[in-house]
C-alpha positions as CSV (number, residue, x, y, z in Angstrom):
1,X,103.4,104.4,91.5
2,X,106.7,103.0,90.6
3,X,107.7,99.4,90.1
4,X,110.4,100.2,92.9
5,X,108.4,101.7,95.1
6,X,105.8,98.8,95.4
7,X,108.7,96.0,95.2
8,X,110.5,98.1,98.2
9,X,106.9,98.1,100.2
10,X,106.7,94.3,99.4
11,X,109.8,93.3,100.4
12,X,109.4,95.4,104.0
13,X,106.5,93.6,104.2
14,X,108.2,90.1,103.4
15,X,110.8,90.6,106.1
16,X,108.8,92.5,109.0
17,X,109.7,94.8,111.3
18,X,109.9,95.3,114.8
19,X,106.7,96.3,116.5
20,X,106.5,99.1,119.0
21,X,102.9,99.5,121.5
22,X,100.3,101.6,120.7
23,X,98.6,103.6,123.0
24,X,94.6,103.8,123.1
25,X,93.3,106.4,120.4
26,X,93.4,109.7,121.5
27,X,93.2,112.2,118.7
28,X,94.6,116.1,119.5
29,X,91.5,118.3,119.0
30,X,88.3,117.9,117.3
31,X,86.9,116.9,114.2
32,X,84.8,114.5,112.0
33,X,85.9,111.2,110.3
34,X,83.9,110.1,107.7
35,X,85.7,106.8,105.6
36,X,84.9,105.6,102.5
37,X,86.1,102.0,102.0
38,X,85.5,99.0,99.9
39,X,83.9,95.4,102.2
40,X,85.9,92.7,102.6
41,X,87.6,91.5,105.8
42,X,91.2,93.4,105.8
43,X,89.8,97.0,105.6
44,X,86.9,95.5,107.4
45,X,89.7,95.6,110.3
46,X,90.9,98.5,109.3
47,X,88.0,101.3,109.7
48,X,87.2,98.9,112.5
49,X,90.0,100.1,114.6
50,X,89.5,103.5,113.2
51,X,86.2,103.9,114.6
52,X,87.3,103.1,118.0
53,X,88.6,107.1,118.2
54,X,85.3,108.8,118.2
55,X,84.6,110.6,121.4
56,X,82.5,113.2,122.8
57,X,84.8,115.8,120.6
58,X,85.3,113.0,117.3
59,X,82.7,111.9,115.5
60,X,83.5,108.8,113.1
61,X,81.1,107.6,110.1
62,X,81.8,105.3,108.1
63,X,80.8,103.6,105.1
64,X,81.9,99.9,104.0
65,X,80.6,99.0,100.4
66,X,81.7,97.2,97.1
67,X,80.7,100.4,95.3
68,X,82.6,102.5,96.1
69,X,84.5,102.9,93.5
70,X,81.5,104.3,91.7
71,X,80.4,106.6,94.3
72,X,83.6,108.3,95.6
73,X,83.8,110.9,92.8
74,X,80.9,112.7,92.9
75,X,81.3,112.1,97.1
76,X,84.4,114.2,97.2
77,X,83.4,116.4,94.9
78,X,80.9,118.0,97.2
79,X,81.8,121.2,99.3
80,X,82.4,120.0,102.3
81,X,83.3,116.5,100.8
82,X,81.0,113.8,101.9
83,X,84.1,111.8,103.2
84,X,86.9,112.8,105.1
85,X,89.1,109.5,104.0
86,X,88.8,107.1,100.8
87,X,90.5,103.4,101.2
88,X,91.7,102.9,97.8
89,X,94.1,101.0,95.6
90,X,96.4,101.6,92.3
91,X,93.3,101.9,90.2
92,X,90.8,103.9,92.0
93,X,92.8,106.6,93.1
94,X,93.6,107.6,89.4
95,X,90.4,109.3,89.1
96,X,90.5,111.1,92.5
97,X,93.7,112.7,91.3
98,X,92.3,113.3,88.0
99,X,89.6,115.6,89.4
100,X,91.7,116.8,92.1
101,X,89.9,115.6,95.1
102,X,92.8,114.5,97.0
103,X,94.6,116.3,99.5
104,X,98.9,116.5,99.8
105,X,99.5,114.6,102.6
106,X,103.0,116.1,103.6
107,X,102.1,117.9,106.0
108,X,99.9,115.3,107.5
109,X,103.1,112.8,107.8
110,X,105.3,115.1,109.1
111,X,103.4,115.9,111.7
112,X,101.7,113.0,112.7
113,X,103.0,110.0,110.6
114,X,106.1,109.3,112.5
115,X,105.4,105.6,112.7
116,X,105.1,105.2,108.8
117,X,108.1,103.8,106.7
118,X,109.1,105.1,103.1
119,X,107.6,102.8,101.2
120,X,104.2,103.4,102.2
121,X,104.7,107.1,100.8
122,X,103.1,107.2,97.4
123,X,104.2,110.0,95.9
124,X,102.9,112.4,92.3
125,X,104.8,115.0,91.0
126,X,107.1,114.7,94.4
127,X,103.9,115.4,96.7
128,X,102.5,112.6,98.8
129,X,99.2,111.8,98.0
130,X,98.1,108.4,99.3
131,X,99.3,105.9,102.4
132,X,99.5,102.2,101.4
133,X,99.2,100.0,104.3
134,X,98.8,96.4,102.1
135,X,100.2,94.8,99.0
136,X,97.5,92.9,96.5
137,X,98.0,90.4,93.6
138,X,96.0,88.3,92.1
139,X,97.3,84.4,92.9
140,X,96.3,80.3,92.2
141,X,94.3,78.7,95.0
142,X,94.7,75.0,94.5
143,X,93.8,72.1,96.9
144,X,97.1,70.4,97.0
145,X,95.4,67.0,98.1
146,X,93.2,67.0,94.7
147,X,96.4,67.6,92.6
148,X,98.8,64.9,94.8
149,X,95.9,62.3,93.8
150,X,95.9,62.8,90.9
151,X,99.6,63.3,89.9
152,X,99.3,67.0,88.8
153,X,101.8,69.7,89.2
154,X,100.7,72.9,90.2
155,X,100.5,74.9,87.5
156,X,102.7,77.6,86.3
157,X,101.1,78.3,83.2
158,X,97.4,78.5,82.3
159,X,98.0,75.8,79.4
160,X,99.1,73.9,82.7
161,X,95.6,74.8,84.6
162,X,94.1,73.9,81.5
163,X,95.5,70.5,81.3
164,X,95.3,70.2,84.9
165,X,91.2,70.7,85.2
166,X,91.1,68.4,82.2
167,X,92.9,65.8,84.1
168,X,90.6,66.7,87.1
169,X,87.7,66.3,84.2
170,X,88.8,62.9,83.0
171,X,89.4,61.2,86.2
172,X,85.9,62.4,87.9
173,X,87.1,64.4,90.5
174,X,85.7,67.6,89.0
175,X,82.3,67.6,86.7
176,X,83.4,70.2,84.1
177,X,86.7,72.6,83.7
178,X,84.7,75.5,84.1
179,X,81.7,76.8,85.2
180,X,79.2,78.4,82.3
181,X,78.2,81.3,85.2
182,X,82.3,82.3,85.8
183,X,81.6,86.0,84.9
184,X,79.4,86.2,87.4
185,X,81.2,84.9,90.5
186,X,83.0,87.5,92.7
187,X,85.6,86.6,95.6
188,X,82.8,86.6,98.2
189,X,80.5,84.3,95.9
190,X,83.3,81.7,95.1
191,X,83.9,80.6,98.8
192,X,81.1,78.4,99.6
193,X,81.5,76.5,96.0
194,X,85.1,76.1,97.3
195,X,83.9,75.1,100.4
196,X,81.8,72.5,98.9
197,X,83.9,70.7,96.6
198,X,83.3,71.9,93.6
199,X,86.0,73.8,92.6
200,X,89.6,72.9,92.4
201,X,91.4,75.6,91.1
202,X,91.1,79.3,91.1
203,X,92.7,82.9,90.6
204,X,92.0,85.9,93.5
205,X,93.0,88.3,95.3
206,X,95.6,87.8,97.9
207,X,93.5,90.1,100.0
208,X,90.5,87.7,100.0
209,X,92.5,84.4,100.5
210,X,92.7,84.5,104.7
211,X,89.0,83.2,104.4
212,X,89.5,80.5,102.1
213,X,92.5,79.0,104.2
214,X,90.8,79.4,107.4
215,X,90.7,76.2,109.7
216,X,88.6,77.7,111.9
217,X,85.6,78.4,108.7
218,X,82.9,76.5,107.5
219,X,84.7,73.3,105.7
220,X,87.9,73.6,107.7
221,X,89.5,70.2,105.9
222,X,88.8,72.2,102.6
223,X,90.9,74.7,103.8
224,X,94.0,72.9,105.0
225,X,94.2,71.3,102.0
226,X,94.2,75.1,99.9
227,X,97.1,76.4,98.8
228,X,98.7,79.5,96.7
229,X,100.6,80.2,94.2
230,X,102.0,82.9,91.9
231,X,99.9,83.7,89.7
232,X,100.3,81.4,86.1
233,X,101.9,82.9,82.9
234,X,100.3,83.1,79.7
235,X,101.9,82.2,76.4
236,X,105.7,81.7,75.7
237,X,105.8,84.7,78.9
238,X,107.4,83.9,81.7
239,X,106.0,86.6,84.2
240,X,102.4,86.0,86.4
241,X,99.7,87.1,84.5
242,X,99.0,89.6,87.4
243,X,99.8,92.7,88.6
244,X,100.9,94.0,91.2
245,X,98.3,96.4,93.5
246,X,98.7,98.0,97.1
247,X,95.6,99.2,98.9
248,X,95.7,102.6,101.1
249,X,93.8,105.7,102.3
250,X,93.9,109.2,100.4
251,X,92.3,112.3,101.8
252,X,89.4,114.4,100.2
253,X,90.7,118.0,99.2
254,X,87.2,119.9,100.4
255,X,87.4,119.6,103.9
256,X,88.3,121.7,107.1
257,X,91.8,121.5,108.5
258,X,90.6,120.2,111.4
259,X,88.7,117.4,110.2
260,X,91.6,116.5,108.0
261,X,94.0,116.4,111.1
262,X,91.7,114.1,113.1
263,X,91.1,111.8,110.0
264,X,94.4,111.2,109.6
265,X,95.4,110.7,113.4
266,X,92.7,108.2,113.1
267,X,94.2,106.8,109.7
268,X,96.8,105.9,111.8
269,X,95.8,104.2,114.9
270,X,93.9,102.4,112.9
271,X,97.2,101.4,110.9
272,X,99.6,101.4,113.9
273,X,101.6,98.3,115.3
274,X,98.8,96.6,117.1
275,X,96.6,96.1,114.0
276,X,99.1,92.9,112.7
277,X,99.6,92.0,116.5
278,X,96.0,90.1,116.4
279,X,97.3,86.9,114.7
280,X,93.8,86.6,113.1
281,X,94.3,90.2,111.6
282,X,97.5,89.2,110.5
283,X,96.4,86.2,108.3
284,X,93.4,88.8,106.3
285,X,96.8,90.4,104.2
286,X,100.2,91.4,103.1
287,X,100.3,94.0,105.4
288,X,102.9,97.2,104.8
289,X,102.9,97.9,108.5
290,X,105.5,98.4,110.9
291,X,105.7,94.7,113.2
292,X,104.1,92.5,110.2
293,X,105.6,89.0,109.7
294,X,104.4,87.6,106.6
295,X,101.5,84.7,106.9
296,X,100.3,81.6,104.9
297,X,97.6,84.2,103.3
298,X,100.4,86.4,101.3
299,X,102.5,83.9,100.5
300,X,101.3,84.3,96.9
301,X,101.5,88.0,96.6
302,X,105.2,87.6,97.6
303,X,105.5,84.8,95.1
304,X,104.4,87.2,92.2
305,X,106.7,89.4,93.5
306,X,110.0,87.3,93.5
307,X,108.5,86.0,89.9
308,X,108.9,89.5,88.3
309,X,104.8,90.6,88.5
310,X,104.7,94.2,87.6
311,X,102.5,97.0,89.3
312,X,99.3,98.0,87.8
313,X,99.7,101.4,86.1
314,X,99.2,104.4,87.9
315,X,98.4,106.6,84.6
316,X,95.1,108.4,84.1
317,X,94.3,106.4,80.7
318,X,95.2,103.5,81.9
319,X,91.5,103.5,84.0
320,X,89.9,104.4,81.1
321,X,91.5,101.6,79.3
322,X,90.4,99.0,82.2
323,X,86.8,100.2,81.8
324,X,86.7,99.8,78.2
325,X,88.0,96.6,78.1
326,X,86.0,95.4,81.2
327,X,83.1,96.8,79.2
328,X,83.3,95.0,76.2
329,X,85.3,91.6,76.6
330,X,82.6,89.7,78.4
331,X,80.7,89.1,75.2
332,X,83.9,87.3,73.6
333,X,84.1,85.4,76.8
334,X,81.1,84.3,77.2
335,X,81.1,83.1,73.3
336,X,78.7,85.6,71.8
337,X,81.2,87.9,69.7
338,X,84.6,87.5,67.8
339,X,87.8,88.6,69.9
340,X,88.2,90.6,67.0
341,X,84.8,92.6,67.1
342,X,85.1,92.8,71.2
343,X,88.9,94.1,71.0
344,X,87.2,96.6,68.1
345,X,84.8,97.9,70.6
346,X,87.3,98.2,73.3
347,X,89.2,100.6,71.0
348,X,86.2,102.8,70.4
349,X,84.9,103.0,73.6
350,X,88.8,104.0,74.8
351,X,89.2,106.6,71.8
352,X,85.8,108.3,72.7
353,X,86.6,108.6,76.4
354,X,90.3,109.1,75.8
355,X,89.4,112.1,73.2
356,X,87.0,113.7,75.8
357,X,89.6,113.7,78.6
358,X,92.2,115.2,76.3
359,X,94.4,112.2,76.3
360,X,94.1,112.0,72.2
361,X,93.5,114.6,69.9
């Protein structure tokens, strides 16, 4: 994807459009839906409202689960494909496409997808081959009260968060800068230590933040008191250390026609005008769907925007240059290796799986 393409989606987003009604679901023919999707609350909503079209001539399955990255290969590899739909981002559709699973979607939009705008149109090689329908980053959550009390400036820089938690350190308010167990926390996992106190600062996902800043949650003085940010720089670089992501739906290639057409009606139901009209639905995201109006919850992603973030790369090594790294920088991190011999086995682990793919000769 192109850095214009996901600037144009995020500023559509950032200004919102004007809502039209949706009818109840009612998909022309018959067929069966069957979604992968990652679990967490906005695509929670999402194959929520795409479930409501089965009938006695739809059948809808669907399967909500933090691995699915690892499983949707070999799932739409199958004959028929295990899954009608994948909800994916940037990074996970790369090696869908590189096998070939997906479907073009072209004739899918033009006959069905009159409610979609431009932007949500990713396109390869001039074919469309995914729908976004919400923009990502990565963004500072920091309780504003903490840092007021203290005199601290929200940080723009991670010397600045550094400084900041030593502050936080010094004065008592906070134990330690870090946690010794950070690898092991996910966005799901952080919330109750937020909850409780014992965290001031943090980097995540815009598309987690509606539960941290929810009033109506477990610790809802916590959360009127968190805030976001853009994303802090690193170095002598001015630009958030983030970048920037949209989450969609692609199809799988090995499946009927028919099951393909009712997916895709479904897709979009589920995506139409009525989804963002639920305020609380509105607040999960930085939604790329027609009557959005930007909440408290994407405030960061827009900030990274209007900072200069830049989108993830779309490019088939590029994966294979996440995995490496992922594989083999958490030993430098958690002090057990040299950057030096981690960066060394980052290299190697690329060149072998680069070489294999024919990326590198």
């Amino acid at each position: 994807m192109t850095k214009m393409l996901l600037s144009t989606a995020a500023t559509a987003a950032l200004i919102g459009l004007g809502s039209t009604a949706s009818a109840d679901c009612a998909i022309e023919g018959e067929g069966s839906v069957r979604i992968l999707a990652n679990d967490f609350q906005a695509l929670n909503a999402v194959v929520s409202r795409a479930a409501e079209c089965a009938s006695d001539t739809v059948e809808v399955t669907t399967n909500e689960t933090e691995e699915h990255k690892d499983i949707q290969v070999a799932a739409l590899s199958t004959d028929p494909a295990a899954y009608t739909v994948a909800l994916v981002a940037n990074g996970s559709l790369v090696p869908l496409l590189n096998e070939g699973l997906t479907r073009p979607l072209d004739d899918l939009v033009a006959e069905y997808g009159e409610g979609l705008m431009d932007s949500q149109l990713v396109r390869v090689n001039g074919e469309i081959v995914a729908i976004a329908f919400m923009a990502n980053s990565q963004m500072l959550h920091y309780r504003a009260d903490l840092l007021e009390e203290n005199g601290i400036a929200v940080p723009e820089t991670y010397e600045d968060m550094i400084a900041a938690s030593q502050s936080l350190a010094d004065a008592g308010v906070m134990a330690d800068q870090m946690s010794s167990d950070f690898l092991t926390y996910d966005s799901n996992e952080a919330l109750p230590y937020w909850e409780a106190e014992e965290v001031a600062l943090k980097t995540g996902w815009g598309s987690r933040t509606a539960a941290f800043i929810d009033e109506n949650g477990a610790a809802p003085e916590i959360a009127a008191q968190t805030k976001v940010a853009a994303m802090p720089s690193w170095g002598d670089n001015d630009i958030p250390a983030t970048t920037l992501w949209w989450d969609g739906f692609t199809m799988a290639k090995n499946i009927s026609d028919e099951d393909a057409a009712a997916t895709f009606q479904a897709m979009m139901y589920a995506l139409s005008p009525e989804l963002v009209a639920d305020p609380e639905t509105a607040a999960l995201a930085a939604w790329l769907v027609d009557g959005y109006t930007p909440t408290p919850a994407s405030e960061g992603v827009f900030a990274n925007v209007e900072a200069g973030a830049r989108p993830y790369p779309m490019t088939p090594y590029m994966g294979m240059l996440h995995t490496a790294l992922g594989n083999n920088l958490a030993e430098f991190l958690q002090g057990q290796e040299s950057a030096e011999k981690a960066l060394e086995d980052a290299v190697a682990d690329y060149t072998t799986a680069a070489t294999e793919a024919g990326f590198l000769q």
